[in-house]
C-alpha positions in Angstrom: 0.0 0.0 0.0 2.4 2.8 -1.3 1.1 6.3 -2.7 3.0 7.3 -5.6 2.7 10.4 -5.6 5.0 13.3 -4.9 6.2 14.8 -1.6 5.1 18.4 -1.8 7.6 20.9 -1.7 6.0 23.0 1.1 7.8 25.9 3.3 6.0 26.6 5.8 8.6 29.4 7.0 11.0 29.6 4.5 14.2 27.1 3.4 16.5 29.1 5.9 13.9 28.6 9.2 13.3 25.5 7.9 17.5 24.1 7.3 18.5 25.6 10.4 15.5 23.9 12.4 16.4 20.4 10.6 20.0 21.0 10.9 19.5 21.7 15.3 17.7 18.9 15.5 20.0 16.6 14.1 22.8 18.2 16.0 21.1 17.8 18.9 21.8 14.8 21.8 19.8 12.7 21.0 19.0 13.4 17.6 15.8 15.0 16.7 13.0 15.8 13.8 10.2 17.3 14.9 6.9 15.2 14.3 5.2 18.1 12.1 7.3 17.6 9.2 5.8 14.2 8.3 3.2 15.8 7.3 4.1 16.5 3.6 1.5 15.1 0.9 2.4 11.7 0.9 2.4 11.6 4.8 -0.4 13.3 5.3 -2.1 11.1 3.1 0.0 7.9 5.1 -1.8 9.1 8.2 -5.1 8.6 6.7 -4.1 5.1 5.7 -2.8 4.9 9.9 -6.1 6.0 11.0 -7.8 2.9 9.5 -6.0 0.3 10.7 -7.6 -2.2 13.3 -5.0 -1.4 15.9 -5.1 2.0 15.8 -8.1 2.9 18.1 -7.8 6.7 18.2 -9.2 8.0 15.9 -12.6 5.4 16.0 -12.9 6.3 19.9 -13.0 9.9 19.0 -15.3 9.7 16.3 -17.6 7.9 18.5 -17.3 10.5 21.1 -18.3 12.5 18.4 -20.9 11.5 17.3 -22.7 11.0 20.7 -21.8 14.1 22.1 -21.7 16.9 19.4 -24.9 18.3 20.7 -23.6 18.3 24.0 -20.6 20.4 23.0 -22.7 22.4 20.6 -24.6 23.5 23.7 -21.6 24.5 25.2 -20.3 26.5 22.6 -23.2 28.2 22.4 -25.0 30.0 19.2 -23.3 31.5 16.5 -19.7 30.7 17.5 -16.7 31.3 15.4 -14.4 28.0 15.0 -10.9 27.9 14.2 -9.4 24.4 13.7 -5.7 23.6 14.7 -4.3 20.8 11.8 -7.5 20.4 9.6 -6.3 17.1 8.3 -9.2 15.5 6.0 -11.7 17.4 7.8 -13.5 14.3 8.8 -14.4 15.2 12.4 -15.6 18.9 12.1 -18.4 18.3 10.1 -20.0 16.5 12.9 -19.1 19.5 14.9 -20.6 22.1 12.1 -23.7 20.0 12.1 -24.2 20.0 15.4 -23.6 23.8 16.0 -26.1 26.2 16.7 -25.7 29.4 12.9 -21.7 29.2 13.0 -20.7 31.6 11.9 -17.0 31.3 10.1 -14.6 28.3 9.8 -10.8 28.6 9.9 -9.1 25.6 9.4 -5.2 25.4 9.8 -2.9 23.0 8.5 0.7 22.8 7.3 -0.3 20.6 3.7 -1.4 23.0 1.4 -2.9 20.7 -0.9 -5.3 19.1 1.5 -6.0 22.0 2.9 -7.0 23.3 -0.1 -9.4 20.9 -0.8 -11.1 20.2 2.5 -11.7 24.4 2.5 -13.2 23.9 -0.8 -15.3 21.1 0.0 -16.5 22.3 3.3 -17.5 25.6 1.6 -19.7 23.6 -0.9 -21.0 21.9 1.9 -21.8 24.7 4.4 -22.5 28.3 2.2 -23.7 29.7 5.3 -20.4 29.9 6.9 -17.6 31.6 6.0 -14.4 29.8 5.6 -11.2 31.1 6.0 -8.3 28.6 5.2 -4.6 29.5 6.8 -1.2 27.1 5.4 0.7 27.9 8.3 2.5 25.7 11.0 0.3 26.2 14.2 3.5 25.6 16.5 4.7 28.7 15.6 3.1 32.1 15.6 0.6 33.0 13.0 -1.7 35.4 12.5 -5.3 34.5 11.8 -8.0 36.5 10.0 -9.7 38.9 11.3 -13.1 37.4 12.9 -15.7 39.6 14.4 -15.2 40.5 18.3 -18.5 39.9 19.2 -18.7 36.3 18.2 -17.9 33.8 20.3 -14.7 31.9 19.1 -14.2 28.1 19.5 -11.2 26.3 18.7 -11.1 23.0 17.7 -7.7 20.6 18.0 -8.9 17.2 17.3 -6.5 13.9 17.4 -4.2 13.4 20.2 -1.9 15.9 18.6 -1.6 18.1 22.2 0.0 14.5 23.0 3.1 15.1 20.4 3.9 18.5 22.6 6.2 17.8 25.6 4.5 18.8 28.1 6.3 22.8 28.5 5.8 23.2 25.4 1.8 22.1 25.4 1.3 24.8 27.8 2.9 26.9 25.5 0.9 25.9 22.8 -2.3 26.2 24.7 -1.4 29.8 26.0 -1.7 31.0 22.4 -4.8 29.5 21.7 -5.8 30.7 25.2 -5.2 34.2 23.7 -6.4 33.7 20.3 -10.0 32.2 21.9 -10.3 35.4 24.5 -12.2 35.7 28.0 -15.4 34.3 26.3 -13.9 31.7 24.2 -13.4 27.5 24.1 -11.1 24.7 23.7 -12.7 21.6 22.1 -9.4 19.3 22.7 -8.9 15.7 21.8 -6.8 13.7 24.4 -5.3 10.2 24.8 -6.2 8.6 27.7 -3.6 6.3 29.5 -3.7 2.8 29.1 -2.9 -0.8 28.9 1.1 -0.9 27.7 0.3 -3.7 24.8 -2.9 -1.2 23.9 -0.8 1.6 23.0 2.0 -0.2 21.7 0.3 -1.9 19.1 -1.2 1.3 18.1 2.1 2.3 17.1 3.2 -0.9 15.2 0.6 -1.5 13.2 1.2 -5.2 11.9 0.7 -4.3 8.0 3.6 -1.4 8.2 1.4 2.0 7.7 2.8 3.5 11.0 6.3 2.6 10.1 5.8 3.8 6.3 4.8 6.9 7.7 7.8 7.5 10.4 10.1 6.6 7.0 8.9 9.0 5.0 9.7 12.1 6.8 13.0 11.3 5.3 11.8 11.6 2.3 10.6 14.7 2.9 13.8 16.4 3.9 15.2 14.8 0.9 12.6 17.0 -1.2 12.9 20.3 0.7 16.2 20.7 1.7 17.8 18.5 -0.7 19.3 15.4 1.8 20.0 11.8 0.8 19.1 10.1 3.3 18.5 6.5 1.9 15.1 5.0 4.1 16.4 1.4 3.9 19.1 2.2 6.1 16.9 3.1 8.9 14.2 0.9 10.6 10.8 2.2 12.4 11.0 1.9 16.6 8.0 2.6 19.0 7.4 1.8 22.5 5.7 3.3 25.2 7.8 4.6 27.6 5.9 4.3 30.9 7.7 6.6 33.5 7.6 9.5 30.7 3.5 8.4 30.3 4.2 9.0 26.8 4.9 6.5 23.3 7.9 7.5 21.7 8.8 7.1 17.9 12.2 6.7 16.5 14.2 6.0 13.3 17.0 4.0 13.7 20.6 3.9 11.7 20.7 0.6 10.2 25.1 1.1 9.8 27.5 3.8 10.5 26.5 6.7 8.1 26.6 10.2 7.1 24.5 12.2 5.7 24.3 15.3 3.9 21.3 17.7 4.7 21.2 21.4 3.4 25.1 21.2 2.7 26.2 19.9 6.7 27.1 16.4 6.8 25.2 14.3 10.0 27.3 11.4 11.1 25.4 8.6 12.5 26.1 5.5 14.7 25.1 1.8 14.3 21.6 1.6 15.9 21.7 5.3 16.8 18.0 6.7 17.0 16.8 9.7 15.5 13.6 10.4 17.8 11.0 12.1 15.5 7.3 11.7 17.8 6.4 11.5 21.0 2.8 10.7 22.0 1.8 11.4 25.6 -1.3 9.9 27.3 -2.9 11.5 30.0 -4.2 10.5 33.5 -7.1 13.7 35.0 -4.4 15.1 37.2 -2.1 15.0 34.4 -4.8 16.9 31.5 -5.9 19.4 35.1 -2.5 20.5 35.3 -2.2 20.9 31.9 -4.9 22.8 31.3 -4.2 25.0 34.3 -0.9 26.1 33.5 -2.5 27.8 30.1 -5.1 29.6 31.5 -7.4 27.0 30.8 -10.1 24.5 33.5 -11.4 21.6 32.3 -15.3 22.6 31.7 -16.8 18.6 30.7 -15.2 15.5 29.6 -16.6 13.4 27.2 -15.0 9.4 27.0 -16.1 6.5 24.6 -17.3 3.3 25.2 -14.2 2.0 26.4 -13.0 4.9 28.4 -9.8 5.1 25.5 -9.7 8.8 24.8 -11.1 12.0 25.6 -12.5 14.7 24.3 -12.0 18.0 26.5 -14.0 21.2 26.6 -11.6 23.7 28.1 -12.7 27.2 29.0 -10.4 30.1 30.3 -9.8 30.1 34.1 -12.2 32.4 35.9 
């Protein structure tokens, strides 16, 4: 199951930002890529292919949350709310969320593939004329300015997936304090959240046994072969992940198959036999762990919605009286 088709060539700030961020990570001890450049057409498109795979539960438990309680959340949020979405993806799970909704008002979606992007605005604003959609190519880790959206309208962000899980934890505060900031006083946080779990659960997530997940961690260096114009060769590396259980979080690696060295954006990266180049991690929360989180942005944790079998969460955060 291999998509032929091309990596995009996407910058999302530029060749220079984007060398000397590949270039620090690679440098650093351990080595390091960060987890959003897998997401280049082909691996966005690989994640899809992750998402339908019998061991990876995610994404079904959230659906299902979903789809029982988007009238519950849509009560929350109130009438004529404005939503901004942090990584669109394939826009699957916001259209339960726009159907459940009381007259949104505008749609933002943000995502780092341009092409997908593209087309999930475009189809959404087939689907939904009465809202106004507003898509942003931007990397949401860093700071981005969104459009301007009326003041009086209540704005609701939306960050689906168990992507807060792929921050360490500073820098999920971090992350949440700007979306803290863009939401305001009267706003919302509609977060998805891993749950922590059985050890063989969550480590069979991440090894699927058909090869999608390790497809996927392989082709980030592809990607760096297209932008910044590496050669790394993928069959000298080999997929790792595990769940590391004191951290509470699964961690994703590539490791060197030989001694090597590598040439990306003109430096040469020397790597040992069975050195790991860590590109994800995927942190699972306990309650006190997603409380404190929430706290130290500004944020209290307003309702919790679980599935079935109490897998995943989906949070409603609201800022901190």
């Amino acid at each position: 199951m291999r998509d032929t088709r091309p990596a995009a060539r996407y910058h999302p700030y530029g060749d220079e930002g984007l060398s000397r961020e590949v270039l620090a990570g690679l440098s650093a001890d351990p080595k390091t890529i960060a987890p959003k450049f897998f997401y280049d057409d082909r691996g966005a498109w690989l994640f899809e292919q992750i998402c339908e795979q019998p061991e990876y539960y995610l994404t079904r438990a959230e659906l299902e949350i979903l789809e029982r309680h988007a009238g519950d959340i849509a009560a929350l949020a109130g009438p004529r709310c404005a939503v901004v979405e942090y990584g669109s993806g394939a826009g699957v799970k916001i259209r339960l969320l726009l159907d459940a909704l009381d007259r949104p008002v505008s749609y933002t979606p943000v995502d780092i593939s341009r092409r997908q992007l593209g087309e999930v605005a475009a189809a959404l604003g087939r689907e939904y004329p009465g809202i106004a959609t507003h898509p942003v190519c931007a990397d949401y880790t860093r700071r981005f300015d969104l459009p301007r959206l009326p003041a009086h309208d209540r704005k609701i962000a939306f960050f689906p997936g168990s992507t807060i899980g792929n921050f360490h934890p500073v820098h999920a505060v971090s992350f949440l304090q700007h979306v803290r900031h863009a939401v305001g006083r009267r706003g919302a946080l509609v977060l998805g959240v891993d749950r922590r779990k059985d050890t063989g659960i969550l480590d069979a997530a991440y090894n699927d046994a058909v090869g999608v997940t390790a497809e996927f961690n392989l082709n980030v260096l592809e990607h760096l072969n297209h932008v910044l114009d590496a050669d790394f060769d993928p069959g000298c590396f080999r997929h790792v992940a595990f769940f590391n259980e004191q951290a509470s979080r699964v961690e994703m690696h590539l490791e060197s198959l030989a001694r090597q060295t590598v040439q990306v954006a003109g430096e040469s990266i020397r790597l040992a036999y069975r050195e790991r180049i860590w590109t994800e991690s995927s942190y699972k929360y306990d309650l006190d762990g997603l409380e404190a989180l929430a706290a130290g942005a500004g944020f209290e944790v307003a309702q919790l919605f679980t599935d079935r079998g109490e897998r995943f969460w989906v949070a409603v955060l609201v800022p901190a009286v």
